[in-house]
C-alpha positions, 0 to 999 in steps of 0.5 A: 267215572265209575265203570262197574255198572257197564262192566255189569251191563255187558256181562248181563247182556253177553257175558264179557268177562271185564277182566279180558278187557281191563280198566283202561280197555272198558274205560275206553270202550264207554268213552267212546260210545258216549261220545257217539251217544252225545253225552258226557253224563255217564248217569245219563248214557247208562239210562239210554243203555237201558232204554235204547237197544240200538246204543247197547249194541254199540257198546257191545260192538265198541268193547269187544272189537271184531277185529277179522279180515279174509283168511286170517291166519290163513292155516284153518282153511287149508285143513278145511279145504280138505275136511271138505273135500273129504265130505265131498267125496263120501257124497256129504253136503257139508253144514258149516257155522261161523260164530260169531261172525262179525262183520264178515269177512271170515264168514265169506272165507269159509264160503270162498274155500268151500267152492275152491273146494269144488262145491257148488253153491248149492252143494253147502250150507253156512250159517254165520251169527252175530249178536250185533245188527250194526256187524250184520249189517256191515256184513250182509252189503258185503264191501270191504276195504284194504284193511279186510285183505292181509293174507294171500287171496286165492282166485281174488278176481273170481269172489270180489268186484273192484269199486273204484281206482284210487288204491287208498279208497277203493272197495271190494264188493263180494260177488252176489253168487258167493254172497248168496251161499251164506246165511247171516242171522242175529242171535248170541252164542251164549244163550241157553238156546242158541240155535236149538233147532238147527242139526248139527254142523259139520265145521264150527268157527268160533274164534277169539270170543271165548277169551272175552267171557265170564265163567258162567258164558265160558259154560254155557259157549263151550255147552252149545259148541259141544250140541252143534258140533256133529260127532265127526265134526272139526272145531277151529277156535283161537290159539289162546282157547284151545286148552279149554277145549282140550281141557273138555275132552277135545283133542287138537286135529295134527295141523300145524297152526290151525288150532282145531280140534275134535271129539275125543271118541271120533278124530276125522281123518284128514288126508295130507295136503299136497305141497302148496306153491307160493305163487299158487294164489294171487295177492289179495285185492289190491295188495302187491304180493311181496316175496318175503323171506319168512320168518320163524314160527313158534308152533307148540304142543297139538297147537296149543301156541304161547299167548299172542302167537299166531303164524308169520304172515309170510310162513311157508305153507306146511301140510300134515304131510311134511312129518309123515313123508319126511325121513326119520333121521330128520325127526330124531331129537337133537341139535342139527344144523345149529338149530336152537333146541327149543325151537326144535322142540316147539317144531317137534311138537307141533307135529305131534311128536311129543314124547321128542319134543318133551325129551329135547327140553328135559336135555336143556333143563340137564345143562340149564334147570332155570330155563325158564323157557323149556319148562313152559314147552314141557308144560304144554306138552302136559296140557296137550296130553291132559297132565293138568296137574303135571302141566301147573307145576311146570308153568309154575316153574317157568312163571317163577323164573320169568314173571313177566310170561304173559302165556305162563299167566294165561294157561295157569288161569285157564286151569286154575278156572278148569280145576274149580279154582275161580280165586286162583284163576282171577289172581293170575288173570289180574297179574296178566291184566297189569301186565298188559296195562304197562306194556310189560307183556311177554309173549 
């Protein structure tokens, strides 16, 4: 089957980069929407796409996997709660945006911590957009099942209605006074004139899409985020995007993991949370919370993370106040209680301390020039402080010491694509694409 023209068809229709999917993901993807079509004839199905808006938006919703649940991550709402907090304080009726939303579940979480946050319903007002009906139609009934609760729910009793008594097919349904705080809307995000009335938005998700598009919608995405964010405003994006933005004058927001950033001329300042005990939340609906040792983090540069990094589902709650109240000799560079180097570069970092951080990977390289590793960490530091230059080379080190470095491919397409170098970019895109077709991905 040949599948250029469905390829061509959804970079028409939402500007899918097909590269972000590879031939066995879009092969997939039209299989399986054929399927449901009821036909084998690809002619025949491509003649329905063009006739049918219903069955375009199924294999809209078929290639590009809303994959979302309550909180994800769960860091970008802490530093959300207090960006609220501080709005509310200054007497602000905080605007917030999830785009796209999906099939709701992040939308309802930003609903959610903003009355956690001490807003009435009445005191915010959220937009969430979709391009796909069928996601909207799922998120505006608002039931969801166990798999849409992975992380920690805060106050789980009081947003959702348990329907049903077997665990395994019971649902929650979103209480109606938090339902009716958001406002779902069918609209595509890379339109020129997406949301062109709207004021602008004080909180903008816009999360894990950007990777998916073509350079034409990376523009035009990235144009529309930069007229709807307000000057002071806080972007939350994905931890493989955050280098496009920081490539355009955004700068990363000091919270570990969050992956959030602001205009370069107006960083809003975001008090320090205070400590976060672990049994402060109840467990998500359904879901019996576990005490689990936690595991290690691998945070990076002002949250530019390695590809496929995101925090450990158990990772003890941290604050921007972990640095700032810890004392400076725990801050100092070097190796302290057995610590591995680098992972105390990556937490050095992580806090901002760059210059630290940059330092200890420069000790390692002295004892090891071809760790391949801390040439990637000093290529995130280059990034995060606009070295793009400086930031290649180092990437290009480590990619040449660990070809398989699947975030050495995707930070080097990144800034080949920003440089103006789309053949360049598209080389290293298609090394990761392989790469991922036979499972020899390293994160």
């Amino acid at each position: 089957m040949r599948l250029e023209p469905f390829a061509d068809l959804l970079s028409e229709a939402i500007g899918l980069d097909p590269a972000a999917l590879g031939e066995r993901g879009l092969s997939r993807a039209v299989t399986a929407a054929m399927s449901r079509a009821g036909t084998a004839d690809p002619g025949a199905y491509l003649r329905l796409l063009s006739a049918s808006p219903q069955a375009k938006g199924d294999l809209i919703r078929e290639a590009v996997v809303p994959e979302t649940w309550f909180f994800r991550d769960r860091e970008p709402f802490w530093l959300l709660r207090e960006r609220l907090r501080t709005l509310k304080r200054r007497g602000t009726t905080p605007r917030l945006l999830s785009a796209p939303c999906a099939t709701g579940e992040e939308a309802y979480s930003l609903a959610i911590t903003c009355l956690e946050a001490g807003l009435p319903p009445g005191g915010f007002h959220l937009t969430a957009v979709d391009v796909s009906p069928e996601s909207l139609a799922v998120a505006a009934r608002g039931r969801y099942g166990r798999n849409s609760f992975r992380e920690d729910m805060p106050e789980a009793d009081r947003h959702f209605i348990r329907q049903g008594d077997d665990e395994r097919t019971a649902v929650w349904a979103v209480r109606p006074e938090v339902a009716a705080t958001v406002d779902f809307l069918q609209a595509n995000i890379v339109s020129e004139r997406f949301l062109c009335n709207e004021k602008p938005f004080d909180i903008i998700f816009s999360r894990n899409f950007l990777i998916y598009l073509n350079k034409e919608a990376r523009k035009r995405l990235m144009a529309n985020i930069g007229r709807l964010l307000a000057p002071d405003g806080i972007l939350f994006v994905g931890h493989s995007e955050i280098l496009s933005f920081l490539s355009e004058g955004y700068q990363a927001v000091r919270h570990p993991r969050a992956f959030a950033c602001c205009r370069e001329t107006a960083r809003p300042h975001v008090p320090a949370a205070p400590p976060r005990p672990e049994s402060a939340a109840p467990a998500a609906p359904g879901v019996t919370r576990t005490r689990t040792p936690p595991r290690a983090a691998r945070p990076s540069p002002s949250g530019i993370p390695a590809c496929g990094q995101r925090a450990p589902d158990h990772a003890p709650p941290r604050s921007p106040a972990d640095v700032s109240t810890a004392p400076a000799a725990s801050r100092t560079p070097g190796r302290a209680g057995g610590e591995n180097p680098l992972e105390m570069a990556r937490r050095l970092a992580d806090h901002g301390e760059l210059a630290e951080a940059a330092a200890v990977c420069r000790r390692c390289l002295e004892a090891d020039r071809h760790n391949a590793e801390a040439y990637f960490l000093l290529g995130l530091v280059g990034a995060a402080e606009h070295r793009v230059q400086e930031a290649r080379a180092l990437f290009q080190k480590a990619l040449y010491l660990e070809p398989g470095h699947a975030a050495c491919l995707t930070h080097l397409a990144l800034i080949h694509e920003q440089l103006g170098d789309a053949a360049r970019a598209d080389i290293y895109r298609q090394r990761l694409r392989r790469l991922s077709e036979t499972g020899g991905t390293r994160p």
